[in-house]
N, C-alpha and C positions, 0 to 999 in steps of 0.2 A: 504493500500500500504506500512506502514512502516515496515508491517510484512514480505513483499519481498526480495529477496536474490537483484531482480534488480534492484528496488528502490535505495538500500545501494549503489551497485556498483555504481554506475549511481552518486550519492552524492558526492561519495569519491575520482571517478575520476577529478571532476570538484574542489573540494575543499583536497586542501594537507595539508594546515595548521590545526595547534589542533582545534577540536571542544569541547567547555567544556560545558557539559550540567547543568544546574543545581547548579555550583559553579565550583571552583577550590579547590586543595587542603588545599591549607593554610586554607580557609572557613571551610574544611569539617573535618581537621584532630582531631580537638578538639572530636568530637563523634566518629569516626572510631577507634583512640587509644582506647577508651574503649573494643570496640570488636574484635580487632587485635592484636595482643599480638609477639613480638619477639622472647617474652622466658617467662618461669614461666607456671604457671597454674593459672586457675580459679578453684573455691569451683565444682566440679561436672562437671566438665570437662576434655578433654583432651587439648594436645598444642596445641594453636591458631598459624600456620604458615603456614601452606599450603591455601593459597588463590587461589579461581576462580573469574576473573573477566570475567562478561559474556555481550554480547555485546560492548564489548569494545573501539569503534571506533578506533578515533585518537585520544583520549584524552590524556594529558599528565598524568593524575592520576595514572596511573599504575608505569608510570618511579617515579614519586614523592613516592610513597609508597613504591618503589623499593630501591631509593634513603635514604628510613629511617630508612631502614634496615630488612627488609622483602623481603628476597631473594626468596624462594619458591612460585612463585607468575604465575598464568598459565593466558592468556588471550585467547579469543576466541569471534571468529563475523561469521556471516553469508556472510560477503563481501571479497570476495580472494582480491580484489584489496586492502583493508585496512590491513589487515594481512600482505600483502607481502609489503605493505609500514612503517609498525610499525616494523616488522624485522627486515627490512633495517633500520630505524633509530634508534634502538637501539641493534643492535650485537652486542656493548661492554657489554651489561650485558647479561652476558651468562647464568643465571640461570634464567631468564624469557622467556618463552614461548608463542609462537603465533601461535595460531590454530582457522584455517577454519571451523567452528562447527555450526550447531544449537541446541541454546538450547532446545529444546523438545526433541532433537534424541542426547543426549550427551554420548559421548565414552569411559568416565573414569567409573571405579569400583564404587563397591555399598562405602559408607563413604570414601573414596579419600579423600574430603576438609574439613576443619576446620570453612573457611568463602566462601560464593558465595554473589559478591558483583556485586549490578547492578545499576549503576546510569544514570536513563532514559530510560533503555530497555524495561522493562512492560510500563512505558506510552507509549511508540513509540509500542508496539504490541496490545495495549486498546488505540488507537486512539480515539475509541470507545465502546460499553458494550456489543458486537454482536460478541466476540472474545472466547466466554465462553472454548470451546472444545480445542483448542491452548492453552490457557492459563492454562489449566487444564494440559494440558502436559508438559508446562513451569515447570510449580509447582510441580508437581512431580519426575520431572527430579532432579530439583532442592533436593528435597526432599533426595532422593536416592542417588544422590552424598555425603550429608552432612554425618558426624558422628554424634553421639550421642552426643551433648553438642555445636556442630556446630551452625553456625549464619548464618541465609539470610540476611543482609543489602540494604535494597531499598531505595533510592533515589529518590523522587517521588516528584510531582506535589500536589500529595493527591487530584484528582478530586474523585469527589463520588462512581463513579463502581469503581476506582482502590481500593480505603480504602473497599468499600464493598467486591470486590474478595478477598485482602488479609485476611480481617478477617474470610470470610467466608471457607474459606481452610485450616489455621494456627494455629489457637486454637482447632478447633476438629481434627487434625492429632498430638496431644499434643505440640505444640508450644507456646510459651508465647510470647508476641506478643507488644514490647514496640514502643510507638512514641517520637520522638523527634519534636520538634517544630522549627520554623526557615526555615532552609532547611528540609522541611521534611524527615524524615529519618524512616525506618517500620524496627526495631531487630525484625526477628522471630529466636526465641532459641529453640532449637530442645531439650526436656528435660525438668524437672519439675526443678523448681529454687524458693528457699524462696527469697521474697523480701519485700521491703516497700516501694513502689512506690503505687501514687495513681491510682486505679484501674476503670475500664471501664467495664462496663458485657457486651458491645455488642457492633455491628457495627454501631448503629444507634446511639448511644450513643458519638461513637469516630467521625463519621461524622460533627455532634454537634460541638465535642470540634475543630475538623480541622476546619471547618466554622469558629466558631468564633476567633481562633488565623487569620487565613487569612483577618476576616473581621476586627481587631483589629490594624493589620498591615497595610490594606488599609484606615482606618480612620486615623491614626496617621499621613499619609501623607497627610492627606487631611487636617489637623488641624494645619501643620506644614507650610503650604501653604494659611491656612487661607482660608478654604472653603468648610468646615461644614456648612451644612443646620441648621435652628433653630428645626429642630426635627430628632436630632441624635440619633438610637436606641442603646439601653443598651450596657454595655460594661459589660460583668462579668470577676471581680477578685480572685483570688482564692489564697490560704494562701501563704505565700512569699517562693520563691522554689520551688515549685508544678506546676509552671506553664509549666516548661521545659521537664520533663518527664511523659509519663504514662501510665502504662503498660495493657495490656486488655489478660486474660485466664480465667481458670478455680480456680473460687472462692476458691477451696480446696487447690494452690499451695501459698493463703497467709493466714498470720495472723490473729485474729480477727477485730484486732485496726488496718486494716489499714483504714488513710482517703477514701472515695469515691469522686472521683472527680467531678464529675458533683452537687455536693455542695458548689458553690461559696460561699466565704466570703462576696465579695462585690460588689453590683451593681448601676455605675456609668454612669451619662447621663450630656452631653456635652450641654450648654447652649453658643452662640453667639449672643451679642449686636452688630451688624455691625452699628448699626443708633442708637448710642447713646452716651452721654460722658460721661464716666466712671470718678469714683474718684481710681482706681484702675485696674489692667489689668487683673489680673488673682487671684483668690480663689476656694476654696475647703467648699461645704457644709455639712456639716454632717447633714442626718434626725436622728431625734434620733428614738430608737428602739421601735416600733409599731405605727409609724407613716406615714411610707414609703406609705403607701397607701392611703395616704388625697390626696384632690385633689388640692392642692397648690405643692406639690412634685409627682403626676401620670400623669399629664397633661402637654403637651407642655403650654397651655396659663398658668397654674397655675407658671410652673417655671418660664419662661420669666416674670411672677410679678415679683416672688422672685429676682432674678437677677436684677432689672431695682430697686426694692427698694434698694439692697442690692450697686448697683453702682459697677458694675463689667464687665468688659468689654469680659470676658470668667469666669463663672464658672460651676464647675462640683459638681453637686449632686451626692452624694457616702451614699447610701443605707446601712444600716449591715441587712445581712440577717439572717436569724433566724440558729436555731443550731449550732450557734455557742455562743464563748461567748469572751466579750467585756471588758476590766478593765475601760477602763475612757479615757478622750477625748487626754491626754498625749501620752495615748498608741497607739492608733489609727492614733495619725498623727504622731508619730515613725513609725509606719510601712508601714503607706503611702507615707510620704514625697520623697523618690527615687521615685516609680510609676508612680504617677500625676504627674510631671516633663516630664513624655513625651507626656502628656496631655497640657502644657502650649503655649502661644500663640508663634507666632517666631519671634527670636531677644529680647526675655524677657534675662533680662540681670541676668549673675552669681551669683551677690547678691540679686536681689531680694528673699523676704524673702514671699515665700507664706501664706495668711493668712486663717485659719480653722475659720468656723464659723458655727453656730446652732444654733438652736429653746432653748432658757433656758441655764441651766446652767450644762447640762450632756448630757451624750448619752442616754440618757431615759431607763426606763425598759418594761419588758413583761415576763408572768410568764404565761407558760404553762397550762392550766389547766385541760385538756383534748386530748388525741391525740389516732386513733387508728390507726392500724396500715396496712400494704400495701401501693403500690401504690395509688394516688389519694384518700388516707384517710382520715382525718377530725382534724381538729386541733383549739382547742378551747384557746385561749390567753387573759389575762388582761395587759393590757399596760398602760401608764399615757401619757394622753393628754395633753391640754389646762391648764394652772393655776393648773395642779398638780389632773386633776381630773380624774380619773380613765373609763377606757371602758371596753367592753371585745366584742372579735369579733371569727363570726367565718369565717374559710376557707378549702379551700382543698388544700390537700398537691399537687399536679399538676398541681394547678391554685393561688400558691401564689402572684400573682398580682394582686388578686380579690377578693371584702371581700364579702363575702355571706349574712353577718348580723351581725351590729353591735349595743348595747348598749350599756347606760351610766349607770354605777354604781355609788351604794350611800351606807351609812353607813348602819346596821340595826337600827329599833327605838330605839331610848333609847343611841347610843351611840354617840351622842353628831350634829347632822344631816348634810347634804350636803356641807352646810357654813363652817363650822369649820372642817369638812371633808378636803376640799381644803387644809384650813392654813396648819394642821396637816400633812399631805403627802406633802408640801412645804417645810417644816420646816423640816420634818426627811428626804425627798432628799436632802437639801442643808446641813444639818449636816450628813448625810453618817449614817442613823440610819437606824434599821431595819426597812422594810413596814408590811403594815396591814400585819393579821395571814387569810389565807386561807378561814376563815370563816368571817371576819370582812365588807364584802362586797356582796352585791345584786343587784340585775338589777333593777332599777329604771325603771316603769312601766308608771311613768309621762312624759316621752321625748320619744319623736321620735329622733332619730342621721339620720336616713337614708332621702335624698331629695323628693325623690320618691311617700316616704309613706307617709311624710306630705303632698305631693300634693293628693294622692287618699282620704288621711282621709277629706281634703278640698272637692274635690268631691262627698264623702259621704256627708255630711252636705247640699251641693245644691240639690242630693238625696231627702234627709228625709225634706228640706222645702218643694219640690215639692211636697213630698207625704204629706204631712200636711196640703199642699193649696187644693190640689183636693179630697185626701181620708178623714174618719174619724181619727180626731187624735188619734195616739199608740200610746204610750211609747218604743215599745218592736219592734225591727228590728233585721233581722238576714243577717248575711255576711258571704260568701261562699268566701273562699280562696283555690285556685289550686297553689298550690308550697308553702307550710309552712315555709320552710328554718328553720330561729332561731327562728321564731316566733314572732318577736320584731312586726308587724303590729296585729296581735292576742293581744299581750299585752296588747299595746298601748288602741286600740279599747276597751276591757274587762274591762279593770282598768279606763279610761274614761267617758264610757257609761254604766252605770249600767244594764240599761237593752236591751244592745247587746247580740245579740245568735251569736256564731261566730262557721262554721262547717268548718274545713280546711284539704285538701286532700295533701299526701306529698307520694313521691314515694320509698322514703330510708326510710329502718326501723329505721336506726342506728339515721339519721337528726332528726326523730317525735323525738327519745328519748333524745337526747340532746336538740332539743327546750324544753324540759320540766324539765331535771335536770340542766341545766345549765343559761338557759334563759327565768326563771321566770315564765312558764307555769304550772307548778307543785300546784300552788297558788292554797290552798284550798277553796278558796272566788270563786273563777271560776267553781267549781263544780257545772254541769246542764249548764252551759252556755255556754261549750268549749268540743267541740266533734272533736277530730283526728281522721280523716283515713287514714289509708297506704295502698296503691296503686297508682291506673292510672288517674290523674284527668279527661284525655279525657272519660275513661270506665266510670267514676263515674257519669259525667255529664248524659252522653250517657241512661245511667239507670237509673238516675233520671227522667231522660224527659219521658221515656217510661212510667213510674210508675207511675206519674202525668198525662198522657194520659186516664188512668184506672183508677182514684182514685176523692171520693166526696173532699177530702181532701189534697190535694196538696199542697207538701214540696217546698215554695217561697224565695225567697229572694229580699231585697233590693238591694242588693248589689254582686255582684260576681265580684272577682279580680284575675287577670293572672298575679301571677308573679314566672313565672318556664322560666326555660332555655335551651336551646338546646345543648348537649351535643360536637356537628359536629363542629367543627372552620370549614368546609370546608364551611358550610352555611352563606350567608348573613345576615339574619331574625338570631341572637342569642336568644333574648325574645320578643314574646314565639315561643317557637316550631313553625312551619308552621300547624302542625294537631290544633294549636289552632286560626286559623285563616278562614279553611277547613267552607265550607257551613252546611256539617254534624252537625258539634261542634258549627256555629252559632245558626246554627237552635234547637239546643238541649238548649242551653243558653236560646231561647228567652221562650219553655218551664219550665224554672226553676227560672225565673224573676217573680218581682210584676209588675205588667201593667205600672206604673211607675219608674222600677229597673233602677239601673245601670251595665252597663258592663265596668271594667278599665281593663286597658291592661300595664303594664310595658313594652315598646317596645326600644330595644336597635338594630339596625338597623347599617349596615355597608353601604348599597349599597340604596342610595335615590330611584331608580325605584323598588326593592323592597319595599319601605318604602311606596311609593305611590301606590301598587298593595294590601298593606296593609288595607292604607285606602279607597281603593275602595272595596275591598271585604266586611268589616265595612258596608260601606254605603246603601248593599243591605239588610242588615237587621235594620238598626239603623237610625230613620229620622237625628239626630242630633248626630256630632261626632265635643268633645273638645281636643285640645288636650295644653300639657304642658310642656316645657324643663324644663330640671332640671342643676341650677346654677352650681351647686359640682359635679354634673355627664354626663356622656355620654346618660343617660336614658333620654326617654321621658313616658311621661301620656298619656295616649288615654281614652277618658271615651266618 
């Protein structure tokens, strides 16, 4: 109905005074001056003065722009009753115009305007996202009026169809297409423009970034009011500046260095003590770099420790996220100190002097040491933990909140071992001395870091008594792994158990080969006892069983372990897959078991009646099902 000529009427007759949608001028002019111009030129353009405002109700905006010195200024509505009421109340400025027009079916010449400026017209004609073919003629209209060098200025709400029509029109009819934040404001520039602003490749991408400014604004009122939940989600910050503008086209109209925006610098989560006494009201904590993802800083319960030891009555965990780079804990709360300030509790008084605090005595390190390249890539890092001791972990680049697999590194023999390892990395962090050289470091094959795996290798072990009490005693067990990852549970098991056979099925090529050049698989001691394959562990299974149907000699296991993941966030069931749960896939298991095997499952479960549909599908193959939380993680054991 807002797209009606009688709708408008109907409004305008009942209401005579100004309607400002959106803001007023004074709010608005700080961005408009950029794209309106009195006099002069822009780089690649012609004069900015001939403005269209389209749908222009009652608003006083026009007379205020008129007022600033922007004479050549045309308005136009779909409603005769508002036109002929903005005429009348402003005939002393004779160079402003008011016209009866739609804009789909608009009257002036092809490049006429300099600027078509709309504030609230498109949301009032996308009420909702069933407007496509109107809007398509808005936009072209629009289009066609402008010149070469010309500006659309929209004023918007920034709900999701409307960011998705703009972008999806504006960049391929070559527009360049900046947002401003605040009042949402959409530049599309008619024209190819060098710039350095940071850049957007897509709508899905600026949606993102609209989202989170909106959601950034409605949490800050919510914290200024004191009424943050204790599991406030992330807040991402991005480099000081950057946050105000950013323009979304074709990759060719910039430089190579420009930033990409959707690479936050920092990622910050809001902790509230309502039910405690604080020795302090508000702080700031830094995780140091490659730590962000322990479960004392990923965890609502882990933070709320932190904060309840640290005695703070609000504080915020501020994340550094990776590719970027950091000088030291000085410089960080230099650049944070403004920020967090609109994170602080309310009625914190002017002097308060916010305090920084952290694990140690730095912002810790992480040294790349593998990464390949695309979307959702792979990225292998060494960070320094606990007392200075070294890990390396790996992840996906589109799942950096997630560690795939991580190990504890140790000295090679001979150079001075674990113990002295520590001091040494102690001692050259707090004197600012160079770290180990690239090669000075290995995966320690003796620890397990992941919770998970130390409970299934516990499950192995009740395993192999069982089979010791009933069968003839072996030495010699073989374990079947579906999802290799980094390899760190292959490790473990290999370098432990001497005479472990360990066969593990991984479905990335690129994963098999970085478990083995990077995380300690490579071990020439392992040859004969350590068999990769790359592929489908369901098909592998699947063919085992068959093969073992037909054969004197049948390939067994003690032990088979599920720890693969589902690729869907749309799925409840994350690990494993649902095809790993399938009667097919049990029934193939119970063919590739010893009569006394085990089945473990790594199950990370979102939704409990999935969880429990879980273990009932379990039960019709399996008399007896254990199962086990894990302290540090979300994961549970199912053996």
């Amino acid at each position: 109905e807002f797209s009606s000529s009688k709708y408008w009427e109907d409004f305008f007759k009942k209401r005579t005074r100004s309607f400002e949608w959106y803001g007023n001028y004074l709010e608005l002019c700080g961005i408009l001056h950029r794209y309106m111009k009195e006099k002069g030129t822009l780089k690649n353009s012609f004069f900015l003065d001939d403005i269209l405002v389209i749908g222009c109700g009652n608003s006083d905006l026009s007379s205020q722009i008129y007022s600033a010195g922007f004479k050549k200024l045309t308005n136009i509505d779909i409603s005769k009753t508002v036109i002929k009421q903005m005429t009348n109340r402003h005939a002393d400025k004779q160079e402003m115009k008011w016209m009866e027009m739609d804009v789909t079916k608009m009257g002036f010449d092809d490049g006429h305007y300099s600027v078509v400026l709309d504030k609230g017209t498109l949301d009032a004609m996308m009420s909702d996202d069933s407007c496509d073919v109107t809007i398509d003629s808005m936009f072209a209209e629009i289009d066609r009026v402008l010149r070469t060098g010309g500006r659309y200025i929209c004023i918007t709400l920034a709900q999701d169809h409307v960011i998705r029509k703009i972008l999806e029109y504006f960049p391929p009819n070559n527009y360049l297409v900046r947002i401003h934040k605040g009042i949402w404001i959409f530049i599309s520039l008619n024209g190819k423009m060098w710039v350095a602003y940071p850049i957007l490749s897509n709508w899905i991408e600026a949606i993102e970034m609209v989202k989170s400014q909106q959601y950034y604004a409605m949490l800050k009122n919510q914290l200024s009011n004191n009424e943050a939940s204790s599991d406030v989600p992330a807040i991402q910050l991005f480099t000081s500046g950057k946050m105000e503008l950013v323009d979304l086209g074709a990759a060719t109209h910039y430089n190579n260095t420009t930033d990409q925006v959707h690479q936050a610098r920092y990622t910050m989560h809001v902790v509230d003590l309502k039910d405690h006494h604080p020795a302090q009201k508000f702080g700031i904590f830094i995780i140091p770099q490659g730590r962000e993802m322990e479960w004392l800083f990923t965890s609502v319960v882990g933070r709320l420790q932190v904060a309840k030891s640290a005695r703070f009555m609000r504080l915020v965990f501020v994340a550094l996220n990776r590719n970027h780079k950091y000088v030291d804990m000085q410089a960080i709360q230099d650049e944070l100190s403004t920020k967090v300030m609109e994170l602080a509790p309310p009625k914190l008084s002017s002097t308060y002097k916010v305090p920084f605090v952290t694990v140690g005595d730095n912002v810790g390190e992480r040294n790349v040491r593998y990464q390949s390249g695309g979307s959702g890539g792979i990225i292998v890092e060494n960070y320094v933990g606990d007392a200075g001791v070294w890990y390396r972990q790996l992840i996906f680049d589109d799942k950096q909140s997630q560690i795939q697999s991580v190990v504890r590194l140790k000295k090679k023999p001979g150079d001075g071992g674990n113990s002295s390892s520590r001091r040494t990395i102690k001692h050259s962090i707090l004197a600012g001395k160079k770290r180990k050289s690239k090669s000075d470091l290995f995966p320690d094959a003796s620890h397990l870091a992941s919770n998970y795996s130390q409970i299934m290798v516990a499950g192995l072990t009740s395993v192999m008594w069982v089979s010791f009490l009933v069968n003839e005693p072996s030495d010699e067990f073989r374990v079947l792994i579906i999802g290799l990852g980094g390899g760190t549970l292959s490790l473990y098991l290999l370098h432990c158990f001497p005479h472990c056979h360990v066969t593990a099925v991984e479905l990335d090529p690129e994963i098999a080969t970085v478990a083995q050049e990077w995380f300690g698989l490579s071990n020439p001691t392992f040859e004969g006892r350590l068999q990769i394959n790359v592929g489908d562990g369901f098909e592998f299974v699947r063919n085992l069983a068959m093969e073992n149907q037909d054969s004197a000699s049948p390939v067994l296991f003690d032990m088979v372990a599920i720890d693969a993941n589902c690729n869907d966030p749309s799925q409840s069931l994350i690990c494993p897959p649902q095809v790993f749960i399938s009667d097919v896939f049990l029934t193939s298991v119970i063919e590739v078991l010893k009569e006394n095997g085990g089945l473990f499952l790594n199950v990370l479960c979102r939704d409990p009646s999935t969880k429990t549909g879980v273990i009932k599908s379990l039960k019709e193959f399996f008399p007896q099902i254990y199962k086990a939380e894990c302290h540090e993680d979300v994961n549970e054991v199912m053996l």
